[in-house]
C-alpha positions in Angstrom: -44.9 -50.1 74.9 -42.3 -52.5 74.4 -42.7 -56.2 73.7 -41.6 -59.5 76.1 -41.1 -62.6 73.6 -41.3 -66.0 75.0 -41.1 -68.9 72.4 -38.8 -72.3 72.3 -35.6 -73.4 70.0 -31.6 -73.8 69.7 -28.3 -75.0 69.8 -24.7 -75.2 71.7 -22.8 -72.9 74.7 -19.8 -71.4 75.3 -18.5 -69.7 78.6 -18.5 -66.6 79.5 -15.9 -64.0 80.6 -15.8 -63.0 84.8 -18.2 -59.6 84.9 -16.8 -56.3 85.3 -18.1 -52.4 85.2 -18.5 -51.3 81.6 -17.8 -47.6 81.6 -20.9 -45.4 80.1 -20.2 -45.3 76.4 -19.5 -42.0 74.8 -22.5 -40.1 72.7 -23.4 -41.9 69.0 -22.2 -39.7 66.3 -25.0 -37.7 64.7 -27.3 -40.0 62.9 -27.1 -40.5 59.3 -30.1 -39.4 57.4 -32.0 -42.5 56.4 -31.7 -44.1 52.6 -35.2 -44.4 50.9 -36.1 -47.9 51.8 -35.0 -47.1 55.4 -37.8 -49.0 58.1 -40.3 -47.0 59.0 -43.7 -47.8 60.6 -45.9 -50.1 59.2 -46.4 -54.0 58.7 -44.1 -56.6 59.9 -42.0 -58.4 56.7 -41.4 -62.3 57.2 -37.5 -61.4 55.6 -35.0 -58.4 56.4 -31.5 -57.1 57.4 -30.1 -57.9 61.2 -27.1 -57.0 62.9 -26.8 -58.9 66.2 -24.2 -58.0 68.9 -23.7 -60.0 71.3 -21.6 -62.3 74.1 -21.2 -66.3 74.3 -25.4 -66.5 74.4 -24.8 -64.9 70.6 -21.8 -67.1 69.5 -24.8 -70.0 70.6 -27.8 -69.1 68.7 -26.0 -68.0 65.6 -26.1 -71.5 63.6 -30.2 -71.9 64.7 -31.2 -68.7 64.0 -29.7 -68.9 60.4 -31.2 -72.1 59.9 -34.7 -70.9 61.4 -34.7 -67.8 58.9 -32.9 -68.2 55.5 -34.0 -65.6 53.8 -33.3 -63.2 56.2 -29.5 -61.6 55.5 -28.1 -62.0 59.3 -24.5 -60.0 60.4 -23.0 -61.5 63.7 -20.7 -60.0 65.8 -20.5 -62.1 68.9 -17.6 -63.7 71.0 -16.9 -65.3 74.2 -16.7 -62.9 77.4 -17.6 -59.9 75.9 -18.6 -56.8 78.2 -21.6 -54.2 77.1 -19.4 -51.6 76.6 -17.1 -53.2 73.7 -20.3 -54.4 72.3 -21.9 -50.5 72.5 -19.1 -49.1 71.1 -19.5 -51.3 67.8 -23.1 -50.8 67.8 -22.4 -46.8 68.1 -19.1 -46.9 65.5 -21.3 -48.7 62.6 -22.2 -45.7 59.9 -25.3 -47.7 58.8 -27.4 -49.8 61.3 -30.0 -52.1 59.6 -33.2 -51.7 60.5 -33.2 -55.1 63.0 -30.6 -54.9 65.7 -30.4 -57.8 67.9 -28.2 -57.1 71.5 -27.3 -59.9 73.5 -25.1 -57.6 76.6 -24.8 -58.1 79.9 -24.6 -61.2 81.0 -20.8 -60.8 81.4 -21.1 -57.2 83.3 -20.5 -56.0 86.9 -24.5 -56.2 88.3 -24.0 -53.3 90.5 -23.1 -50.7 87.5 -26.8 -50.2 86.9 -26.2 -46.4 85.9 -23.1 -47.3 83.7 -25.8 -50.3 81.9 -28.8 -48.0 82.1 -26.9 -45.3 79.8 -25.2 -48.2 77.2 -29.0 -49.3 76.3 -30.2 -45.8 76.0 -26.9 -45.1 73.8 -28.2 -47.9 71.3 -31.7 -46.6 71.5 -30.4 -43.4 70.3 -27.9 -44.5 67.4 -30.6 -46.9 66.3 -33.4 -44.3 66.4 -37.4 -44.8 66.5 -37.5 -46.3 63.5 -35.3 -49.7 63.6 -36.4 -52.6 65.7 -34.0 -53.2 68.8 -34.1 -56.6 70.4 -32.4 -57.3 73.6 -32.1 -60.0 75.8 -32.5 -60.0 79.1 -30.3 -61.5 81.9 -29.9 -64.7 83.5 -26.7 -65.7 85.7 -26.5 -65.9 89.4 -25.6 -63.3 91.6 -21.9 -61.9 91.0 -20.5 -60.6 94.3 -23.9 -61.0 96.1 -25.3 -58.9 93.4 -28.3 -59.9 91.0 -28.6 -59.4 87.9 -32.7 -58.5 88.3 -31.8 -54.5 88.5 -30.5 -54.6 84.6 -33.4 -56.7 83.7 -35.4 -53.6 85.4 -33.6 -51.2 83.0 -34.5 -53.0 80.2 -37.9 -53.4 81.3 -38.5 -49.5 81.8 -36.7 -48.6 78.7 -39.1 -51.4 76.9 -41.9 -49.2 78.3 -41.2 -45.8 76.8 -39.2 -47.0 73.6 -41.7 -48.6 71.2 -39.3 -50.1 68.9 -37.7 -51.8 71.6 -38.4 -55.5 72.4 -37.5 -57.3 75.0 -36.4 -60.9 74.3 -37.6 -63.2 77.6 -34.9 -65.0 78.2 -35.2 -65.4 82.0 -39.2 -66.1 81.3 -38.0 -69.3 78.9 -35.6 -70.5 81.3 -38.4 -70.4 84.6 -41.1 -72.0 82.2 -38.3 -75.0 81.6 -34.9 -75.0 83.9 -33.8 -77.4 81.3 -32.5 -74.8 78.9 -30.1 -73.8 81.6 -27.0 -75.1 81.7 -25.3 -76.0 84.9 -23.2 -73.4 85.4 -26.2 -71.2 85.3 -25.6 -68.6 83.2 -25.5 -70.4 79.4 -28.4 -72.7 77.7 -28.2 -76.4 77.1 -28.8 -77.1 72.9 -32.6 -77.4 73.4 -32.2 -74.1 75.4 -30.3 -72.1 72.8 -33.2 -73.6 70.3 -35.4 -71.9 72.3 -33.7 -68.8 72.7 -32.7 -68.7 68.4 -37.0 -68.9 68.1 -37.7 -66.6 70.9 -35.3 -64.3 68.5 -36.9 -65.4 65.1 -40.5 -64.1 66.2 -39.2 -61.3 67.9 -36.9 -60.6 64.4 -40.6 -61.5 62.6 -43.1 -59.1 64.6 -40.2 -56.2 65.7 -43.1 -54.6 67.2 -44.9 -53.5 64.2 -41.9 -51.9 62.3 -41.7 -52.5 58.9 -38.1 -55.2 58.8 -38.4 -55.9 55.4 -36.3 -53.9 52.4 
């Protein structure tokens, strides 16, 4: 069963990009076998490798989250606007994943391509395989087009269900338990709300549902 993280700490926004459709990302390449020292179950590390992919909610957490966990070796790839199929596509074109993968897509995506999102996370969950910990946020912005974003938080949710090694980072559970960490325009955090959301991703980084993290 997956995991729901809810925890406070962080740092600055940026703005993000006008949502469209991401098309369903092609098939990962065949997996490479893992390298001894590869994760594999077992108990959680307090140090580790982590690749996190991500949007404008990324670019704001970076600078905490290094800060909260120095000895962890932390790979960013995030920019302003960025849709889940460009971020998919670098998740699915790296030959070796590390055995954290933080995911921070969505926010900057038409709501109503639920199918085209749906297939994108399973696409991860496949390159990344049962044995590395995949975090991703979930999604808060108001509705684009009279659309919610609550059927991708759904997708996530289900996928969270019958994925183990998938954790769902509560983003949209931080932000009802204190509107404060939302900014005004309603879709990034405030600095105390991007400290919230780099701790929320420090424990989740910590725990990764049981998966050894460390190497």
């Amino acid at each position: 069963m997956g995991t729901l993280v809810l925890i406070f700490l962080a740092l600055a926004g940026t703005l993000a990009g006008e949502p469209r459709s991401a098309p369903t990302p092609a098939p990962p390449a065949t997996p490479q076998p893992e390298a001894e020292g590869e994760p594999t179950p077992g108990a959680a590390a307090g140090s580790g490798r982590v690749l996190v992919v991500g949007d404008s909610l990324a670019v704001g957490t970076e600078a905490p989250l290094a800060q909260l966990l120095p000895d962890w070796r932390i790979e960013t790839s995030a920019y302003t606007g960025r849709h889940t199929d460009e971020g998919v596509s670098e998740i699915l074109g790296t030959s070796e994943l590390p055995p954290v993968l933080v995911v921070s897509l969505g926010t900057n995506d038409d709501p109503s391509a639920v199918s085209s999102f749906g297939s994108s996370v399973e696409a991860v969950l496949r390159a990344a395989g049962p044995s590395r910990c995949v975090i991703w946020a979930n999604i808060v912005r108001p509705p684009y087009n009279g659309v919610s974003y609550a059927s991708y938080n759904r997708v996530l949710a289900r996928a969270a269900a019958v994925h183990p090694n998938l954790t769902i980072l509560d983003w949209a559970g931080i932000v009802r338990s204190d509107p404060g960490f939302l900014s005004s325009d309603g879709v990034h955090a405030t600095p105390s709300g991007y400290q919230a959301r780099a701790e929320a991703t420090a424990q989740a980084m910590q725990g990764c549902g049981g998966l050894r993290v460390g190497e």
